[in-house]
C-alpha positions in Angstrom: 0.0 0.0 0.0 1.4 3.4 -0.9 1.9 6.6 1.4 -0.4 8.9 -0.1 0.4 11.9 3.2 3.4 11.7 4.9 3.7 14.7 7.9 7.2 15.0 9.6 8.0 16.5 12.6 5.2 18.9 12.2 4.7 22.1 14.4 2.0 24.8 14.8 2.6 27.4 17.8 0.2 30.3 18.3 2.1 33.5 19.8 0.8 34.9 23.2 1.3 38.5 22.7 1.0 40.9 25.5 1.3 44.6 26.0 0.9 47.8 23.7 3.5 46.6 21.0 2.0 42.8 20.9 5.4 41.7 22.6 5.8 37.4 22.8 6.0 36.5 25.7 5.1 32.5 24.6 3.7 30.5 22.9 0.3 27.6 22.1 2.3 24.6 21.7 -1.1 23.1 19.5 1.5 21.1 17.6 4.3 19.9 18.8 6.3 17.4 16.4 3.4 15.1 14.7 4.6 12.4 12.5 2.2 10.7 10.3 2.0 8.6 7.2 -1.9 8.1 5.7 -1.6 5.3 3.2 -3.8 5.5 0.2 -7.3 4.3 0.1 -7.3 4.2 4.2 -9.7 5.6 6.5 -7.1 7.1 9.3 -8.9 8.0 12.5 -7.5 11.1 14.9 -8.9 10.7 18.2 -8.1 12.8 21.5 -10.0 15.4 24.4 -11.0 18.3 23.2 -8.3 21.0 22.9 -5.3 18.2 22.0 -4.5 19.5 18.4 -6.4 17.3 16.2 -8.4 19.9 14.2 -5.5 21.9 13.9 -3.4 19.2 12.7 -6.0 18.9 9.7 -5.8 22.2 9.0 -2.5 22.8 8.2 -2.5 19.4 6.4 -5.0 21.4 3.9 -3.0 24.3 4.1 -5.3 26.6 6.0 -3.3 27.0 9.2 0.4 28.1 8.6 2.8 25.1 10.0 5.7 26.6 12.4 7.8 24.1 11.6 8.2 20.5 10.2 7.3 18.8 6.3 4.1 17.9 4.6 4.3 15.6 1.6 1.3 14.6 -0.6 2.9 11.7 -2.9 5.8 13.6 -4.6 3.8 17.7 -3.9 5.8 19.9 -1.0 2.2 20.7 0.7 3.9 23.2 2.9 5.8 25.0 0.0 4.0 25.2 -2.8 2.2 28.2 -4.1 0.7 29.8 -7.3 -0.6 27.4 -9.4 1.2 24.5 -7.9 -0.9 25.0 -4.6 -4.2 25.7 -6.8 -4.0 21.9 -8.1 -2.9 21.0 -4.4 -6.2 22.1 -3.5 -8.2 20.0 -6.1 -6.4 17.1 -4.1 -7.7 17.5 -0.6 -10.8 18.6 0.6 -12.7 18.9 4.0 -16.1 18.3 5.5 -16.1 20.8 8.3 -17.7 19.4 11.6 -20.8 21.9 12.2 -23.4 21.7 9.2 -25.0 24.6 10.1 -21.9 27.3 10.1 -19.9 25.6 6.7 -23.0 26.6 4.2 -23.3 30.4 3.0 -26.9 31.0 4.1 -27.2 33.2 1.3 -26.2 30.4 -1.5 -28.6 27.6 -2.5 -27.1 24.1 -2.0 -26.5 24.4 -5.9 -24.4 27.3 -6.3 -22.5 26.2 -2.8 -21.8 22.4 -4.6 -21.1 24.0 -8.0 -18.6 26.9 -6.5 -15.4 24.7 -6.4 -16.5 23.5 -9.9 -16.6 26.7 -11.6 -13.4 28.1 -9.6 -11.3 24.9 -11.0 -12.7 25.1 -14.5 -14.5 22.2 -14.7 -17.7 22.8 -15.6 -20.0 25.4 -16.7 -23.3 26.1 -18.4 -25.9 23.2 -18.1 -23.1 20.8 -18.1 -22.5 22.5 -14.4 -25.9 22.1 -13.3 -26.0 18.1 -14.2 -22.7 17.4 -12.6 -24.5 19.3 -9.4 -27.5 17.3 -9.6 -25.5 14.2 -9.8 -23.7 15.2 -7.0 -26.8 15.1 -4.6 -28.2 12.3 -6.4 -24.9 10.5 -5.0 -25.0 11.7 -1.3 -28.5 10.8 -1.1 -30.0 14.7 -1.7 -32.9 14.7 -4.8 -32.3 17.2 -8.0 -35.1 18.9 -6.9 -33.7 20.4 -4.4 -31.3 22.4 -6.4 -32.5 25.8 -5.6 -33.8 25.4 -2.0 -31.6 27.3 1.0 -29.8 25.7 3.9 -32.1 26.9 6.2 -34.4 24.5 4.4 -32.6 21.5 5.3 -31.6 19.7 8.7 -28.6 19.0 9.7 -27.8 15.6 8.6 -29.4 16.7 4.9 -26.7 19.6 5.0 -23.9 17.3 5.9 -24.8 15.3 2.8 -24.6 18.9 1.4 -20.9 19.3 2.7 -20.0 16.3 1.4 -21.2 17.0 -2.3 -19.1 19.9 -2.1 -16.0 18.3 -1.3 -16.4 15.8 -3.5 -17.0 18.2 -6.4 -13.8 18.0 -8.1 -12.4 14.3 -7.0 -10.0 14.8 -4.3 -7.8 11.7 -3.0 -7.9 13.0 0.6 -10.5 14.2 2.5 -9.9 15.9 6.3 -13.6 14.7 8.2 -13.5 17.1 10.9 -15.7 15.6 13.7 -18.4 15.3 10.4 -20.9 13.3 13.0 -20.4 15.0 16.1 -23.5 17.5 16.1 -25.8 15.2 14.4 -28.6 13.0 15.7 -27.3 9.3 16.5 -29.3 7.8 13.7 -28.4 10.8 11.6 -24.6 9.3 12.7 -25.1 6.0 11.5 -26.4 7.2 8.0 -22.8 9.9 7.1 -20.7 7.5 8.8 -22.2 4.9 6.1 -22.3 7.0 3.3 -18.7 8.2 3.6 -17.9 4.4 3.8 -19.6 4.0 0.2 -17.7 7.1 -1.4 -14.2 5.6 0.2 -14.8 2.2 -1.5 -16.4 3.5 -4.9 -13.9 6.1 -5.2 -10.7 5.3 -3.6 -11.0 8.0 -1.6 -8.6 8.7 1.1 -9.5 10.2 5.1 -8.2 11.5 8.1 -11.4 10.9 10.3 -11.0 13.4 13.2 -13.1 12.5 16.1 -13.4 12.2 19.8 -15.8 10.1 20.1 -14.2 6.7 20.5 -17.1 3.8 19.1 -17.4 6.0 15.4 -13.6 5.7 15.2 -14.0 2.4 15.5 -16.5 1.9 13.2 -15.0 3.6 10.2 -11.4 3.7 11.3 -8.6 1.3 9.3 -6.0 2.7 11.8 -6.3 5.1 14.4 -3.8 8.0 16.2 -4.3 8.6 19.9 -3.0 12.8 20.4 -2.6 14.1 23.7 -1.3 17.7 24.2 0.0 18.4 20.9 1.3 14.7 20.0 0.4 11.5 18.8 1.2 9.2 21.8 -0.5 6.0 20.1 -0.6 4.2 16.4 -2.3 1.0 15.2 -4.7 -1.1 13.5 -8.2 -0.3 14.7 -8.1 -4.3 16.0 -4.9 -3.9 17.6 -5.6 -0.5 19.3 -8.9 -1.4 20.7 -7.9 -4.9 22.2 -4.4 -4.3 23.5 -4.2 -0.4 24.1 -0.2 -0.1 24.6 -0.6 3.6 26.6 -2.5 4.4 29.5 -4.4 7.6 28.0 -5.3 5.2 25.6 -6.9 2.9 27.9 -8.7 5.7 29.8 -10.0 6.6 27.0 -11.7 3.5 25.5 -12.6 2.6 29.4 -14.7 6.1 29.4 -16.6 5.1 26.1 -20.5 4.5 26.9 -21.4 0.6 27.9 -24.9 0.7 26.3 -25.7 -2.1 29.0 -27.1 -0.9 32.4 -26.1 -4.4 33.9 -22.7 -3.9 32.9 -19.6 -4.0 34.9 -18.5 -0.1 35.1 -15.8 -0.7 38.1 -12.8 -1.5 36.2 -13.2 1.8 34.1 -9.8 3.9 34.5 -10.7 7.4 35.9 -8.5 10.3 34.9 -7.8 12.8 37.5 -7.2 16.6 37.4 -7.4 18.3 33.9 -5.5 18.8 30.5 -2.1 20.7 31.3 -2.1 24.1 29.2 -0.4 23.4 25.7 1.5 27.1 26.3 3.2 25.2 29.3 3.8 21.7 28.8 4.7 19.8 31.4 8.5 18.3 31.2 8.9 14.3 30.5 5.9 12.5 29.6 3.0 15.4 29.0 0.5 12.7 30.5 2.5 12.0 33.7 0.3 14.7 35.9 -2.7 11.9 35.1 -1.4 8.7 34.6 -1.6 6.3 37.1 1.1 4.4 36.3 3.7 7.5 36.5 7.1 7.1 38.2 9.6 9.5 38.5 10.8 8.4 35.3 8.4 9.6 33.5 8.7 13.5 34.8 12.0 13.9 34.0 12.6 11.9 30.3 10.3 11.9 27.3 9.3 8.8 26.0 10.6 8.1 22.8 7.5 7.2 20.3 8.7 3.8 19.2 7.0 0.4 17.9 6.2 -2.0 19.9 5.0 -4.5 17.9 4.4 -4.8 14.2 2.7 -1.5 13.1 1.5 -0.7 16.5 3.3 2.0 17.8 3.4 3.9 21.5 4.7 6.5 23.8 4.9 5.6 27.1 8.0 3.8 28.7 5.7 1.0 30.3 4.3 -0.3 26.6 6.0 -3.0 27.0 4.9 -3.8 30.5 1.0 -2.9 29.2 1.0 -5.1 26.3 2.2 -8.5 29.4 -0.9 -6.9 30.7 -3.4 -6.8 27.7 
């Protein structure tokens, strides 16, 4: 299987300015050395808390964040370097499906000029030959021809996620960034995008980094998945591997905190988390988890673990992997 995205050692700080003259005084470590390689035709799932880096890590894949630091490769393009019209067919190559329905439409565009808008920037179509390549568009996510000229305020929210998803499709990208694409839909609203980008991967060869934080949707539609925590990526492995021997304890706490659908379930060997996130502008120094894992030692304050695999394709950043895999 071919890389199709490969990220190295990729940083994004935000300044802190303070004072009259916007001195620096620091710095929002949002990234803080991501590497990543997205094989073609894969469905990559990005899972973490809120606030750990994940939708900013898609957006400087597409180029809409500035990177600090750090290379971006899509097959043989320099994502991070490119400009003019180099960039411009860069951007018929990766697309995104933003997360909230409801804030990615132009209220005052009808779902057909929003879908045909990336076709007519690119050239592709025009005339009546643009119209019928819209309309075939919704047919495929599900939406009728009919309504080509209706509003989004027309539409719920699941109907203008289909919407979204028309759009990016539009002029055939290999990769598409899902930006929590689910998360503010209805649960059987859930089932039916989560299903339909599923289709358009396997008809299409399409290509996704499914970004997420809810842990049973990136299990459903995830191929592999990343753990992030605090700017990194502190887990990496099959979706079977990940689930059924988690090699970090963030990891564990995490799939432990997933709802049990079952109210005769066994909920007393779920791993609680205490205290909250650390603040990405001051890190803490080893391990970034060590002020809530419960397997810290003093080890872990003082040296960063070295993100290393552990067993084929399964990879992990803790210094007890080892020890947790014995375990699993």
């Amino acid at each position: 299987m071919s890389v199709l995205l490969d990220v190295r050692s990729v940083k994004k700080h935000f300044p802190i300015k303070k004072g009259f003259f916007g001195k620096q005084v620091g710095a929002v470590r949002a990234l803080d050395g991501i590497d990543l390689q997205v094989n073609e035709g894969e469905i990559l799932g990005l899972v973490g808390e809120s606030g750990c880096g994940k939708s900013t890590l898609g957006r400087v894949i597409l180029r809409l964040l500035p990177a600090t630091s750090g290379t971006i490769h899509m097959q043989d393009i320099d994502v991070l370097n490119c400009s003019g019209q180099e960039l411009k067919a860069l951007r018929r190559q990766m697309q995104i499906v933003f997360q909230n329905p409801y804030a990615s439409l132009d209220p005052r565009m009808t779902i057909g000029q929003s879908i045909a808008e990336p076709l007519s920037v690119h050239k592709i179509a025009s005339g009546n030959q643009l119209k019928k390549a819209v309309q075939d568009l919704m047919q495929l996510v599900g939406l009728t021809s009919s309504m080509y000229d209706r509003y989004p305020h027309e539409f719920s929210g699941g109907q203008r996620q289909r919407v979204g998803i028309a759009r990016a499709l539009a002029i055939k990208p290999k990769l598409i960034i899902a930006d929590e694409p689910v998360s503010a839909l209805d649960v059987s609203v859930q089932a039916q995008i989560l299903n339909l980008l599923i289709d358009l991967r396997r008809e299409f060869n399409l290509t996704y980094v499914f970004i997420a934080h809810n842990l049973d949707v990136v299990r459903y539609i995830s191929d592999r998945i990343a753990v992030m925590y605090l700017g990194k990526i502190v887990e990496l492995g099959s979706r079977a591997d990940l689930y059924a021997k988690p090699l970090h304890p963030y990891t564990k706490a995490l799939i432990s905190a997933a709802p049990i659908p079952d109210p005769k379930a066994d909920r007393t060997s779920r791993l609680i988390l205490s205290g909250d996130l650390p603040s990405p502008a001051s890190p803490p120094t080893g391990c970034r988890f060590h002020t809530r894992c419960p397997l810290v030692q003093d080890v872990c304050k003082q040296v960063e673990p070295e993100f290393r695999e552990i067993q084929p394709g399964h990879f992990s950043a803790c210094h007890f992997a080892e020890k947790l895999l014995e375990e699993a």
